[in-house]
N, C-alpha and C positions, 0 to 999 in steps of 0.2 A: 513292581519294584519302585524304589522312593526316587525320585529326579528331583535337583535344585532349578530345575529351568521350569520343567512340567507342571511344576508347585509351585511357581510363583508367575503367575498370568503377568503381574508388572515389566518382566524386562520383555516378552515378547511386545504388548502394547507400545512400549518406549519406544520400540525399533519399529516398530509399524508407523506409526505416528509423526517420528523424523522421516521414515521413507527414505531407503538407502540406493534407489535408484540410479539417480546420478553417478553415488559414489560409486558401484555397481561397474557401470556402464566405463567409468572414468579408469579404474582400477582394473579392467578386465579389456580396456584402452579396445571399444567398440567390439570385445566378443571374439578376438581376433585368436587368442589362445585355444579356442577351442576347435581349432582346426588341427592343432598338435598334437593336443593332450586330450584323451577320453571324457576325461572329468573332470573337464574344465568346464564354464557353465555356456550354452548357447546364447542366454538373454536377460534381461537384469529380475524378471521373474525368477528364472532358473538359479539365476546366483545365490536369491535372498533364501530362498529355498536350503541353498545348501551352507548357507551362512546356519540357517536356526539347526540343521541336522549337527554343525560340530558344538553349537551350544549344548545342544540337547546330550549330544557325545559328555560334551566336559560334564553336563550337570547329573549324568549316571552314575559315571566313574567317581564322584566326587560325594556325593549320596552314598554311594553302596561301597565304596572301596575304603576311601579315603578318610573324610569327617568320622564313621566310628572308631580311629585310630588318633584321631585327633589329641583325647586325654591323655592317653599313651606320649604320643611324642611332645606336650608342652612337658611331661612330667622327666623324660627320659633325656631330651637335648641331645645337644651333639659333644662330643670326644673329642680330645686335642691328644693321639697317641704320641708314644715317646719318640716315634719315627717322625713327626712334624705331619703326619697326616689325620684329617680329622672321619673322622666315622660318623655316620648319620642318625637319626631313629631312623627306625625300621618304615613308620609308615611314609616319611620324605622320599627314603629309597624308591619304594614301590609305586609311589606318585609318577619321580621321574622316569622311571619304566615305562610306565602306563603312556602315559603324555607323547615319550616318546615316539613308542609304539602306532600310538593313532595317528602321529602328525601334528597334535594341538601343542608340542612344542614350539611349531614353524608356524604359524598360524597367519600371520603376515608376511612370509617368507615369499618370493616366486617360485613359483614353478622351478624352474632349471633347476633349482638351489634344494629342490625336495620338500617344499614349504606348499601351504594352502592357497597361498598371496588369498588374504582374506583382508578386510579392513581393519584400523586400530578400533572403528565400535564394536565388533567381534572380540577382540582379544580386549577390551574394555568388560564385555558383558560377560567371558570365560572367567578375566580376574575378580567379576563380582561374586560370581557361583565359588569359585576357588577359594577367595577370602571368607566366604560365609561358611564354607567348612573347614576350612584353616587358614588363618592368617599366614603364618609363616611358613606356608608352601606359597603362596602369592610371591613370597618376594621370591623366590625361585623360578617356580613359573613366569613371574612377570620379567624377570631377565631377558626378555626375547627381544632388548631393547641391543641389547649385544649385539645379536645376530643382525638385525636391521641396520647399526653402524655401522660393522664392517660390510653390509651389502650395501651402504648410502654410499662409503666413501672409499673403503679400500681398493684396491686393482685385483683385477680377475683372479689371477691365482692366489693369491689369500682369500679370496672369497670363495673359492672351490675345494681350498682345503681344509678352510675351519666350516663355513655356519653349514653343511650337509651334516658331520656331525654334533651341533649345536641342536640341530631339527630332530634329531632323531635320539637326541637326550640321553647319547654315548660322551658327548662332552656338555659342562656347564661352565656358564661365564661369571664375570663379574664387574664392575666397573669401581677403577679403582681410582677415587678421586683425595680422600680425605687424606690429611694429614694429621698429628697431634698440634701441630702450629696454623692450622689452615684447616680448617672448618666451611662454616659458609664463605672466609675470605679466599675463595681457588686461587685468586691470583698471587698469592705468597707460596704456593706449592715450593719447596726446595727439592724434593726428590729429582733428579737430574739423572739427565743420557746424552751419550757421547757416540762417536762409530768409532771404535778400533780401526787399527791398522787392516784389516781385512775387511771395511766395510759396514763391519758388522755394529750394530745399536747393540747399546750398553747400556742398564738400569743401575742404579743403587740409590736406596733411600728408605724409609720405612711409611706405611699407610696405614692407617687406625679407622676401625668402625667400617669395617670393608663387608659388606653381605658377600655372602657366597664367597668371601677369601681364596675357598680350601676350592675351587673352581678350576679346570682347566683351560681356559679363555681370559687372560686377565686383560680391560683395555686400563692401561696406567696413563695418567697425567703427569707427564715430567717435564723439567727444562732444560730443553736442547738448546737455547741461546742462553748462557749464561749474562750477556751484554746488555738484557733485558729480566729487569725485576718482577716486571707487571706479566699481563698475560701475555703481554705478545712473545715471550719468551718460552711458551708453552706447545710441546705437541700431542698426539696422542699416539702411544707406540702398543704393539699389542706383545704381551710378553705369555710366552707359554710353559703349564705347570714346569715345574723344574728343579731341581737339587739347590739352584741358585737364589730362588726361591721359599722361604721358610715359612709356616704359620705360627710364631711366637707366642700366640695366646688368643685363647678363645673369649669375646666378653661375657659376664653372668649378667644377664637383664633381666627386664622385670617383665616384659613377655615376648613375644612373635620366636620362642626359646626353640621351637623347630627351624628355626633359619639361621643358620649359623656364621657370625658376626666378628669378623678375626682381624688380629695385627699383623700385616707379612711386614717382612726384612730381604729386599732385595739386594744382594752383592754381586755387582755384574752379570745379573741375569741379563742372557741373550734377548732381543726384541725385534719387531719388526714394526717400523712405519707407518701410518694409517695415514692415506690422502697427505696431505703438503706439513710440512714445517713451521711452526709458528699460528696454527690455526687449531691446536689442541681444546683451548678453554674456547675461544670466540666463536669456532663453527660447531664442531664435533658436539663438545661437551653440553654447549648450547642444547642441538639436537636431541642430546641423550638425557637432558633434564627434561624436557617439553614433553618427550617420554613418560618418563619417571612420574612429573607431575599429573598426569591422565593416570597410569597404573594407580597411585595412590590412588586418586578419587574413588579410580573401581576398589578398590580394599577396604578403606574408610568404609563407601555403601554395603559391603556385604559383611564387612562386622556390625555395621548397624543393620542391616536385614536380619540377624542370626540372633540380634541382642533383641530386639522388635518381636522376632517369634517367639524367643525363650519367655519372655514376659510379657506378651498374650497370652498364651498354653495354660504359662502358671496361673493365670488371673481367672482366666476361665475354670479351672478346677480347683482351685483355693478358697473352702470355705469359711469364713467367720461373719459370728453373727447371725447363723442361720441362711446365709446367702452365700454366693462365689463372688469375691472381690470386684470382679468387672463390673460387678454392681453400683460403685463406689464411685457418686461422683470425681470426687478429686483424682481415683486413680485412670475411670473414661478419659481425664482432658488430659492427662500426663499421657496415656498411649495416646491418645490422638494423636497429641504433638508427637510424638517419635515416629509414628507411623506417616504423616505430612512431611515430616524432616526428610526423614528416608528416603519415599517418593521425591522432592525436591532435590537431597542429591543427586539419586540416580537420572532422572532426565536432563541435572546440568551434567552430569558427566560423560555421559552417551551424545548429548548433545555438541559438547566440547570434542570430541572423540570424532564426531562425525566433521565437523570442520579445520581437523588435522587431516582427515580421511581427504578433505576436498580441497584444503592446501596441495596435500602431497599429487594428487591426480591430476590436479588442473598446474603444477608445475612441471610431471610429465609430460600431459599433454602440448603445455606452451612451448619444450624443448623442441619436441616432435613438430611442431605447425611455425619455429622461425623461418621468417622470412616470409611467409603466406598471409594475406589479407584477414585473415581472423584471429592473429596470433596476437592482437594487442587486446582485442575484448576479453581474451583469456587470460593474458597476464595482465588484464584490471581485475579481473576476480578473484586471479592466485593472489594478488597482493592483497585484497582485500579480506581474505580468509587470513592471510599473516597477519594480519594485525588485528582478527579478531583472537587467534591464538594464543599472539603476545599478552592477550589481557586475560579468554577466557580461560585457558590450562590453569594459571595458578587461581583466579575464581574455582575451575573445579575441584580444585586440592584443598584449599583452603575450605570449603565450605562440605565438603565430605569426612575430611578430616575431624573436623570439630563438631559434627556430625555424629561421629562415630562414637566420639566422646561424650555426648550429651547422651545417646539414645542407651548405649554400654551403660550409663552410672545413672540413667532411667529405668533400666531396667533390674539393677543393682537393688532400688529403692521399689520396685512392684514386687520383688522376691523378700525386701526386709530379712531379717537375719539370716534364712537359706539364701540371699544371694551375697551374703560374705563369705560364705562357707564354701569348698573346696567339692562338695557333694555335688553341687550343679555348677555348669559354665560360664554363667555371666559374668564372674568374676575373673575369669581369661579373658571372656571379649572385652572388658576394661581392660587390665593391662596390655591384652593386644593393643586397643585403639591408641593409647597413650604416646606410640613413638609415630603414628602418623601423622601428628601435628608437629614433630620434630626432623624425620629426617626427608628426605629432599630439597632441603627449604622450611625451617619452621614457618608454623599461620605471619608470623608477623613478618619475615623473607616474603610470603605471599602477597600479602598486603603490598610491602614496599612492591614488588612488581607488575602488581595489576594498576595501581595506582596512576601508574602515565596514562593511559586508556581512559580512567575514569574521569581525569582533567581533561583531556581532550574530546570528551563527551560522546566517544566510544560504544559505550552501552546503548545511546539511542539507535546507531544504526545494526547494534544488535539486535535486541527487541524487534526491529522492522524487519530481519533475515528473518526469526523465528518465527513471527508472524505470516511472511512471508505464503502467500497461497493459499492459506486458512478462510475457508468460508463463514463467517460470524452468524449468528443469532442473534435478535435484538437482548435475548440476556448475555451473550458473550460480550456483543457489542459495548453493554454497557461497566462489564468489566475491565476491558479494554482501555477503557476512559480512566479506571482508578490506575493500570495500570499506565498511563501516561500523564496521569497526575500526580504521580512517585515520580517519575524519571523527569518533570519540570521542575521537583521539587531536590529532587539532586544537582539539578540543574542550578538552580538557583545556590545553592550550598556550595557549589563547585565554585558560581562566582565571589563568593565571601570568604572563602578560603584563597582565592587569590588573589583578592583585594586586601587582605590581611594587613596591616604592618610586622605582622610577626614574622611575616616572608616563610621559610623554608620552616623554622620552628615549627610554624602553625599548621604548615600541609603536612608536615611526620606526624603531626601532634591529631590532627584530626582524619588522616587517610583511612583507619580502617571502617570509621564510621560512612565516609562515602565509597566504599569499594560494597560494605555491608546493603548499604541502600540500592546500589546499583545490584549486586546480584541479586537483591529482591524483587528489581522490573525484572530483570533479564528471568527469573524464575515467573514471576507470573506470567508475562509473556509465553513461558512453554507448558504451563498448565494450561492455559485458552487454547494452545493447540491441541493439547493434549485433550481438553476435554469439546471440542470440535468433531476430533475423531470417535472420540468414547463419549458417549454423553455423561454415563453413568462418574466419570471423572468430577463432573462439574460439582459435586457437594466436596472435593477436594481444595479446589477453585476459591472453593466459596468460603471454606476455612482458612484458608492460606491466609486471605485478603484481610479476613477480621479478626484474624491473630498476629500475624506480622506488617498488616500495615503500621499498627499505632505505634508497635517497639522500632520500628525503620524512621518511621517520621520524629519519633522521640531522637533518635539517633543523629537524624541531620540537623533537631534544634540543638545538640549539644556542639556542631561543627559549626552553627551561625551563632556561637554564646560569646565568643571572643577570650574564653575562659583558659587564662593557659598557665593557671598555676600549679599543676602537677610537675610543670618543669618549671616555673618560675620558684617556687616554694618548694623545690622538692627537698631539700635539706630538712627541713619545720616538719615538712608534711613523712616525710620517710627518714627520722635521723639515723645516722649511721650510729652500727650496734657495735658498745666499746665494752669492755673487758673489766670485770666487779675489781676492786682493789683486793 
């Protein structure tokens, strides 16, 4: 039978090569649930073990069930019935069945809760296999960020009564942030909530570009302090489906058309509370984008994994000229690159993934050891996993995302007129990849965010985590060196950028070219790991460095140019377009 995990030897290596041990160990808080629970893991061997068995699960199910229904549901979408309720394609239905069924709903869930308690690189490497055979089941599936908020923050009994059915994919969530006025700006959220005379929270307001709308679990962003504009005025109340509750309209997009994309109309629909008041956007929602921006990365990589295969397959059996295309120079270096790209997102992603995994553990474990002589070494490291997060999460979205895009409309370009055409997929996985660079945070939301990190020169003591325990080779070693002769040389751009007199103009104006630079140490840095452990790795290594050194260094002489008339001139240079007499 066909497996997405079994067939792509890349995400097993990936997670071998991080070495999930710790997190293991951190996340199963020394082994200790396995005194409870049957099949709970003894030892961080045991666990990793049972980590790759629910890969292997997801990548069956997703192989044999799911992906040949794929065409089917981009083509069939989902219903907005007259009732206000929306109907699914057929193959999302049976997904969430499925899902539910095994548990790889709950995948990061605890125990108690009916969950796997498994890492976010687990359900990173589920949403790669998922994405690679349908995007817009990912966004479904990857919703499991629901279930994890109200297990982060809510009180016991909301937690007992939503996310057990959340795991077992009898109810689906959603998170409801956007507005039509409020976009990436959350802090202008107007949708507001109040408690009646009986206690009870109250919604009304309307939300646009909501996934999974038509969901049972809604967490909504509203403001309960009206006396406050900004976010402090903001909570997160969890409202459930309800008459009070409308789906007003479904969007028509241009792809991920199996994941269904609605406007509710809330009029005093009932809600409940999530953790404190006033802490909606700053803590919750925070949380739940940090989330969000790891799931994209997984999605991004396995619509570029899918777009990578389609147009290898074809190249290799595509003859002109009396040969098969793969023959062709120009078309070799165009897959290479997509195939490098690919590889490249996926270990920042898993990587990113794994240092969410060792924030969240070594923050339990620091709760658990206050007051005890070792509780400060462990909250230097939680903190220091934070503020690798803060930078790498939107690094990993960003750089998967546009990823997706590249290798989708490379492979668009290896297929030549069959891959305009409707008869093969690559032209889904383009319009799939296209809203990955937009919603969570468009790339350039990304940019702005990683951006602090990369002035504070962040990235070098990433690079030294990744590195981190890796045994060198005199030829790793000496790769090593180009790879910290990038990151002196960011260094040095970082300071020219803030020596600027253009001040702040200048760091908007040239951030994404040092954010680009910087995930290119922090990438080759986990190739030299990667290819440590795998030798066979190292002709990957070795293309990385002499394709993307010269465009990264090109990149930061454009941030040391002083050059800032795209906004100085941008009127000359882009006039605005007027209207013929």
């Amino acid at each position: 039978m066909a497996n997405f995990y079994r067939d792509n030897k890349d995400i097993e290596n990936v997670i071998d090569a991080l070495d999930l041990t710790e997190v293991a160990t951190l996340l199963e808080e020394d082994f200790k649930f396995a005194k409870e629970y049957d099949f709970a893991p003894k030892d961080a061997a045991d666990a990793i073990d049972n980590y790759k068995r629910a890969i292997d699960l997801c990548g069956d199910i997703m192989a044999n069930r799911i992906a040949p229904l794929a065409e089917e549901t981009d083509l069939v979408g989902n219903t907005l019935n007259e009732d206000g309720s929306v109907t699914r394609a057929p193959g999302m239905k049976l997904a969430i069945e499925l899902f539910g069924k095994t548990g790889l709903m709950g995948v990061t869930i605890p125990y108690y809760l009916g969950g796997l308690n498994m890492p976010c690189t687990v359900l990173t490497a589920c949403n790669d296999i998922v994405s690679r055979g349908d995007a817009g089941l990912m966004n479904l599936f990857g919703l499991q960020g629901i279930a994890e908020t109200i297990n982060s923050f809510a009180d016991e009994e909301i937690k007992k009564e939503y996310v057990p059915r959340l795991v077992t994919g009898e109810w689906t969530g959603a998170m409801v942030l956007t507005e039509p006025d409020a976009g990436s700006d959350l802090q202008s959220v107007k949708t507001s909530a109040y408690q009646d005379k009986d206690g009870v929270w109250r919604v009304n307001g309307v939300k646009r570009f909501i996934t999974n709308g038509c969901g049972e679990v809604l967490l909504v962003l509203a403001r309960t302090e009206p006396e406050f504009s900004d976010g402090r005025g903001l909570s997160c109340l969890l409202v459930e489906k309800c008459p009070q509750v409308k789906v007003r309209r479904l969007e028509h997009k241009l792809g991920i058309n199996g994941s269904p994309t609605c406007e509710l109309v809330f009029t005093e629909a009932p809600a409940k509370l999530i953790g404190q008041r006033k802490r909606g956007l700053i803590t919750y929602v925070m949380a739940l984008m940090n989330g969000a921006r790891v799931g994209i990365s997984a999605q991004g990589t396995g619509i570029g994994e899918a777009a990578y295969r389609a147009a290898r397959d074809y190249a290799a059996a595509r003859r002109q000229f009396g040969v098969t295309i793969d023959s062709f120079p120009a078309l070799r270096e165009l897959m290479s690159d997509m195939s490098v790209d690919l590889q490249a997102s996926r270990i920042l992603a898993y990587y990113s993934s794994k240092c969410v995994d060792l924030e969240n553990g070594l923050t339990k474990k620091f709760e658990a050891l206050k007051g005890q002589p070792e509780a400060q070494a462990v909250r230097a490291r939680m903190k220091k996993y934070a503020g690798f997060n803060k930078m790498l999460t939107p690094m990993a979205k960003y750089y998967a995302s546009e990823m997706s895009m590249r290798t989708s409309n490379g492979a668009v370009a290896v297929l030549g007129g069959s891959g305009y055409m409707k008869d093969y997929p690559v032209e889904r996985y383009l319009r799939d990849a296209r809203i990955t660079t937009i919603y969570e945070g468009t790339s350039q939301l990304q940019v702005v965010a990683a951006i602090a990190g990369v002035m504070a020169g962040l990235y070098n003591d990433v690079v030294a985590d990744a590195l981190d325990g890796v045994q060198l080779t005199d030829s790793l070693a000496a790769k090593k060196a180009k790879v910290d002769q990038l990151a002196a040389e960011v260094d040095s751009a970082v300071e020219f950028v803030k020596a600027s007199p253009d001040g702040k103009m200048y760091h908007d104006l040239h951030a994404r070219q040092l954010v680009d630079a910087a995930i290119g140490a922090v990438i080759g840095a986990l190739f030299i790991r990667f290819a440590a452990k795998f030798p066979e790795k190292e002709v990957v290594l070795d293309y990385w460095l002499a394709t993307k050194w010269p465009t990264l260094l090109a990149e930061l002489a454009k941030a040391k140019s002083g050059y800032v008339a795209s906004v100085t001139d941008f009127e000359k240079l882009a006039p605005a377009v007027t209207l013929a007499d």
